[in-house]
Every structure is written in C-alpha cells, then in structure tokens.
N, C-alpha and C positions, 0 to 999 in steps of 0.2 A: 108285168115288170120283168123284166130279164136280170138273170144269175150272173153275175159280178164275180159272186162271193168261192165261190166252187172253177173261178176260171182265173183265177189269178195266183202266183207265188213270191210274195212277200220277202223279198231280201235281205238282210243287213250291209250296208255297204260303209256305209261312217256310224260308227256309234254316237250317242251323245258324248259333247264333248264340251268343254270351259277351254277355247284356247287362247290364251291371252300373247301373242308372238306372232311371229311369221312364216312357221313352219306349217310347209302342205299340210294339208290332212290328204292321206291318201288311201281312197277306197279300197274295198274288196274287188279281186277278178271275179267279175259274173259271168256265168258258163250260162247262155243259151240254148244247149240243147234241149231237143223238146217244146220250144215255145217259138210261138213267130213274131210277138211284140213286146218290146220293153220301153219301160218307164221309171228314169230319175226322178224320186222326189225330194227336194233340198227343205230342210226346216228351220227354220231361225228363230232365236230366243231372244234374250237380251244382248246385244253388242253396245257396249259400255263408251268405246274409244270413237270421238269426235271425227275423226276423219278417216276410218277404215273402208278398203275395199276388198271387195274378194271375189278373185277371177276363177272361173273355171274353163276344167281341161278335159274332156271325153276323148279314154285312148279305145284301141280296137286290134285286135290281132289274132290270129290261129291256135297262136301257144299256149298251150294251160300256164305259165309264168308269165305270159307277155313279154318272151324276151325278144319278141318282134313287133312289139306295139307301136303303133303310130297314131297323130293325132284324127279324128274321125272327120273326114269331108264334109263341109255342110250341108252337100245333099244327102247324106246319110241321115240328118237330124231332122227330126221335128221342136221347132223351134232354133234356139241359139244358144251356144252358151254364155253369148250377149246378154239376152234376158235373161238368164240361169242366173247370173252373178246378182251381186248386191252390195250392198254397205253398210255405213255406220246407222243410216234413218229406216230402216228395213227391220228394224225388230217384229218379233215374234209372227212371221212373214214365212211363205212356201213359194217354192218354184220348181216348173220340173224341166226336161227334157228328153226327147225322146230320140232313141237310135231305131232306125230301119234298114242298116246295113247288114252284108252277108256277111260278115265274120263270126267265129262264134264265143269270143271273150273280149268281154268289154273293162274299164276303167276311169270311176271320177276322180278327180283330185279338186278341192280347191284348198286356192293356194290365198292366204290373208297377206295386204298389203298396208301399208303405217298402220298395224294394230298392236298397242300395247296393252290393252287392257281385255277384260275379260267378254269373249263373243260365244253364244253358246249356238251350237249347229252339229246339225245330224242329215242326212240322208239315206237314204233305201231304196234300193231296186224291187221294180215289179214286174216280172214275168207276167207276160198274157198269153192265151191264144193256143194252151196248151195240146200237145198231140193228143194226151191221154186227160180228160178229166172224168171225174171231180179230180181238182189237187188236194192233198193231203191237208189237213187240220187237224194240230198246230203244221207248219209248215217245217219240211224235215229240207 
C-alpha cells in the first residue's frame, strides 16, 4: 500500500461556515511552494434554501496578495468548476478540483446564489507531491 499520509499538506481554505446570504465566501491564498499537486476539497452540510446555487471561482497569480489574480484557464484544471458547484439538493455532498498550473498562489471563492437560508460549507487545500517529505504532523 502506498503513503498518502506522510505526502500530503492539508490546508484550511474556507472554514466551516452557516452562510445563510449571498456573500462569497472567500478562501485562503495557497502558496505552492514546495509541492507539485494540489487538490480542492469542497464539503457540504445542510443547505436549507429550495433554490440555492453556488458557483465557484479558482483565481491564480504570482503575488503573495493576489493583487495580480486572474481567473484559472481550464486547461489548468482537473475537472471544472462546473462540477465543483452545487445547490440546494446537494446536501451533505463533496466535490473537489484540481489546478496543475505554473503559478504559485492559488484562490477559491464560492460565491451563493438565491440563498436565504442557512447552507453549511467548508473547503481545504491539499498539497501533494512534496520536494521534501514526510510533511509535518499536525500540519504547520
């Protein structure tokens, strides 16, 4: 069986959250350095509201702020952020997407559409493919 567990770095990128509105959530900038593969994972709880949707946005840029972020080509990705999204019938539901571009800070946001009521969602970044392993445990 191969190590998984010793070659990965577990991110925080959206905390858990109740967002009952239409305000993005908008992720943490993930630095790449050191790693040659990353992976979104999008988590879904309860979404409450009949006809909610929620689009997502994978940015990418040089800048440690991203104040040169752009949105990410889709040859960049593995997958879409077509299938990344979801809605109101998608409870307690995962989705991920992956970037394989050269840049080395990345950005999710999703952004909730007619949601009034309470939608609970979290995601995380996962570094793979590290220069140096083991990575650290707990994850610094």
């Amino acid at each position: 069986m191969q190590d998984l567990h010793n070659n990965i770095h577990p991110l925080r990128c959206i905390s858990p959250v109740s967002e009952a509105g239409t305000t993005a959530l908008v992720g943490q900038i993930i630095d790449r350095q050191g790693y040659e593969s990353l992976e979104y994972i999008i988590a879904t709880g309860s979404i409450a509201d009949a006809d909610a949707t929620f689009t997502i946005l994978l940015e990418e840029g040089d800048d440690s702020g991203l104040s040169d972020a752009a949105a990410v080509a889709n040859e960049n990705l593995l997958g879409t952020e077509v299938l990344a999204a979801f809605q109101f019938d998608d409870d307690n539901e995962t989705r991920k997407l992956g970037y394989v571009g050269t840049k080395r800070y990345t950005r999710l946001t999703i952004t909730p559409v007619a949601n009034a009521s309470a939608a609970v969602i979290c995601a995380v970044a996962i570094l793979g493919n590290p220069a140096i392993a083991p990575t650290a445990n707990p994850p610094v």
